[in-house]
N, C-alpha and C positions, 0 to 999 in steps of 0.2 A: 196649838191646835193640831190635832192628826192632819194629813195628808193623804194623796195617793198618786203613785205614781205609774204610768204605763207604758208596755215596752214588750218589744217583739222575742216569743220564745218560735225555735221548731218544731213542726210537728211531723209525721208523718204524711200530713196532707198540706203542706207548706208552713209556713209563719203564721202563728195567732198572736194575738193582741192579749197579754195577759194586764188587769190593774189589782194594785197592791196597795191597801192602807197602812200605813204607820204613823208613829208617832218620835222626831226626835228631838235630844236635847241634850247643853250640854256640851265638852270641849274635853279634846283631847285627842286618844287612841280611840278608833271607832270600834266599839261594841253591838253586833248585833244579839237581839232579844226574840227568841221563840217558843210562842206555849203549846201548850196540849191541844186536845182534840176535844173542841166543841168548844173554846174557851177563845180568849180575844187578847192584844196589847196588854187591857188596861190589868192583864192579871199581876202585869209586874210593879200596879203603878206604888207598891208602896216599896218597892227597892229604885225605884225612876231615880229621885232626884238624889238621891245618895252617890248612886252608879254614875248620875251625870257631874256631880264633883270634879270624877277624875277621868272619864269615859265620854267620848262621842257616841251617846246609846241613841239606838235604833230599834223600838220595839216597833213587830210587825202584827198584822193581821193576815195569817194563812192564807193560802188561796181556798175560797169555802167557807170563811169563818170569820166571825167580825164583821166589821164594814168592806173586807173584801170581795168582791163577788167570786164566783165558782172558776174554774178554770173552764176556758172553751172547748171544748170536743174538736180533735178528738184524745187533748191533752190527757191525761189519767193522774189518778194520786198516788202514784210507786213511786219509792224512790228515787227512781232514775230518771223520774219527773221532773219531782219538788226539788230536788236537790240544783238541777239546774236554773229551774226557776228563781230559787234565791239567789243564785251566782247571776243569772243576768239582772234580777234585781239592783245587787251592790252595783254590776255596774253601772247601769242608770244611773247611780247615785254618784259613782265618782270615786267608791269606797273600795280600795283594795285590798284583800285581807282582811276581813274585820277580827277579830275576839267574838267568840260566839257563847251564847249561853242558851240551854235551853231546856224545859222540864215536860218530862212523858216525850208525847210522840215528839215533842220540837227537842228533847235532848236526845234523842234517835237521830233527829236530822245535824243536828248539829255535829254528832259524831262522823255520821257520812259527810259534811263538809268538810269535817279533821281529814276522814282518810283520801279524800281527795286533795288533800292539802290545797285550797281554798281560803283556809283560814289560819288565823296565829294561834288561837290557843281554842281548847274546847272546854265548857264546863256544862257537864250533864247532870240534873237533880231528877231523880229516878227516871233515867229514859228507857221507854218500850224495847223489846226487843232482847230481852233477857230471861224469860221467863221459858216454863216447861210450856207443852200442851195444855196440861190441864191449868195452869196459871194464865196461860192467856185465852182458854175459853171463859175464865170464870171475871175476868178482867173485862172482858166482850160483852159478856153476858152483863157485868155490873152497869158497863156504860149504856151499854142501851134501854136497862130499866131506867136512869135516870135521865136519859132523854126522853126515855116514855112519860115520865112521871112529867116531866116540864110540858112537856105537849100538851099534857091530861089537866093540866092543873090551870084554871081560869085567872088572866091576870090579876082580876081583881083580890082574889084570892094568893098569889105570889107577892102581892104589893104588900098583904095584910102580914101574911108569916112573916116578911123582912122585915116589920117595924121592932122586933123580940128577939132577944138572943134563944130561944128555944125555936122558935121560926124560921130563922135561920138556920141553926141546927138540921131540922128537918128539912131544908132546900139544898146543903153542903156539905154537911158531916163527913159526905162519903170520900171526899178528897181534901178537907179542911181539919183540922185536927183540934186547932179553934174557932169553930167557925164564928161563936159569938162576936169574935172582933174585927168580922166582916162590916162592913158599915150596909146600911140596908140600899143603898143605892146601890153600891157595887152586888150585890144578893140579888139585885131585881136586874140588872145589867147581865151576870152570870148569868142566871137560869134565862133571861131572853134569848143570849148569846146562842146558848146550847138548843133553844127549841129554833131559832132560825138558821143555824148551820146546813149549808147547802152542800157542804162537801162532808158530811158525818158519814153516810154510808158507804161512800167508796172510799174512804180513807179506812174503815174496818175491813173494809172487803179487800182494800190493798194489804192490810197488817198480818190476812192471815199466814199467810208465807214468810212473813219475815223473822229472821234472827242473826241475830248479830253475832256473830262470832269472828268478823277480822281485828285484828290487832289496828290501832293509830299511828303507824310507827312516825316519829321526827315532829310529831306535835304535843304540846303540853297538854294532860288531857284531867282535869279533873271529874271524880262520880263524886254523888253527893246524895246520902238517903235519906229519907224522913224515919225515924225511930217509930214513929206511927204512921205508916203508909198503910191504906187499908185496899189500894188497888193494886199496887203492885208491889208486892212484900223485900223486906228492907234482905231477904235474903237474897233476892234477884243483884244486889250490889257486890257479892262476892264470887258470883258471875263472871261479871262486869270487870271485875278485876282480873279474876284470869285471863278472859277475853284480852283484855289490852294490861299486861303487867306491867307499864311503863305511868299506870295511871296514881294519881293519889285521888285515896278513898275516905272521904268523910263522912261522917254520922251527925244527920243532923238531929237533937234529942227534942225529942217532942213534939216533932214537926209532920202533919201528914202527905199527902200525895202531893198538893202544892203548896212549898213550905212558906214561900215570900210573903204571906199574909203570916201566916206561923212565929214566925222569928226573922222578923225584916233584918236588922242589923246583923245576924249570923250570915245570915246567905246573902248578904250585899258582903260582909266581909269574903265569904267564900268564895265569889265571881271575879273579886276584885285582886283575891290572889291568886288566883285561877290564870288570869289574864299578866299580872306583874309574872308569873313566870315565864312565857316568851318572851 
């Protein structure tokens, strides 16, 4: 059963009380799990028990998103936020160094965890932060139609589209590459996920600035793209690569923005070599 745990970050106006849900499971080397923007834990649940095999995994819930609540004011969503937030997180937990994996904005953070050397190994499946101007307005511009659309759309009517692989289709496509094999509960979970995210707006409004251009140096650092990424194009991955040349770059084939539903077994392989290389 998820959790949550809470725990004193700084602020500029003293110490707030940040809580954090996750979910873990599982034995081993600790692996921390972070998703996108507007999305929750359970996006990784069908790489979970694979990853917990061999991995102490820690899938979390943003602050903002999922069953975590928002960050207190007058914390903010930049990176030089979140980033600490997750480090005082692990430590609460006891976890030093985790393995971190993370897709979109959470393999954005997860890199800024690398370069802060925080962590042992990184593995990024297309993280933000690579892209031109016009690729990250039109990236901007996609996610907030589909959080408009969730907003817009009466549950009753979200509950009905997930019962059909076409229904889903039209609730996912834009970050699912198959979304048929969404199962309809995780489809109706998603798009809730997205329409009650408390931190969606200032986490775009943090994004606009940001680009990634430092190197990871002294951490393993895996990129990993979806062949059919439809938000953030699989060319932003060779980017990514010059950006940090030390990185190994995988193609994931036929997989969209978030591949773990896509080809579970690829990209539980790919995390898990990611991580065997520290």
């Amino acid at each position: 059963m998820p959790a949550q745990i809470s725990f004193a970050v700084e602020s500029t106006d003293g110490p707030r009380t940040v809580t954090v849900a996750y979910e873990r499971r599982g034995r081993g080397e600790p692996l921390l799990l972070l998703h996108g923007i507007g999305h929750l834990w359970q996006a990784w649940e069908p790489v979970l028990d694979v990853l917990a095999t061999e991995r102490d995994v820690i899938a979390v819930d943003l602050p903002g998103f999922g069953a975590s609540p928002s960050l207190p004011a007058p914390l903010a969503y930049d990176l030089s936020t979140v980033v600490p937030v997750l480090n005082a997180f692990c430590v609460e937990l006891g976890v030093e160094r985790p393995h971190v994996a993370g897709n979109s904005l959470g393999g954005l953070l997860a890199l800024e965890l690398g370069r802060a050397k925080q962590v042992r190994s990184v593995t990024a499946l297309s993280p933000a932060g690579f892209w031109t101007e016009s690729e990250r307005r039109y990236a901007f511009t996609t996610l907030r139609a589909m959080r408009g659309a969730a907003l817009a759309l009466p549950v009753p009517v979200i509950e009905r589209l997930s019962r059909s692989a076409a229904g889903r289709t039209v609730l996912t496509s834009t970050i699912y590459a198959r979304p048929g094999r969404l199962s309809p509960e995780s489809a109706v979970a998603e798009t809730m996920s997205l329409r009650a995210a408390t931190g969606f707006h200032q986490t775009l409004a943090a994004g606009r600035s940001v680009l990634f251009t430092n190197d990871v140096p002294a951490v393993p650092v895996t990129i990993a793209w979806g062949s059919r990424d439809r938000l953030l194009l699989r060319r932003q991955g060779v980017r990514a690569k010059h950006a940090i040349p030390g990185a190994r770059l995988v193609r994931l084939p036929g997989c969209g923005h978030v591949p773990m539903n896509d080809d579970p077994a690829l990209v539980a392989r790919v995390i898990l070599d990611g991580s065997a290389a520290a």
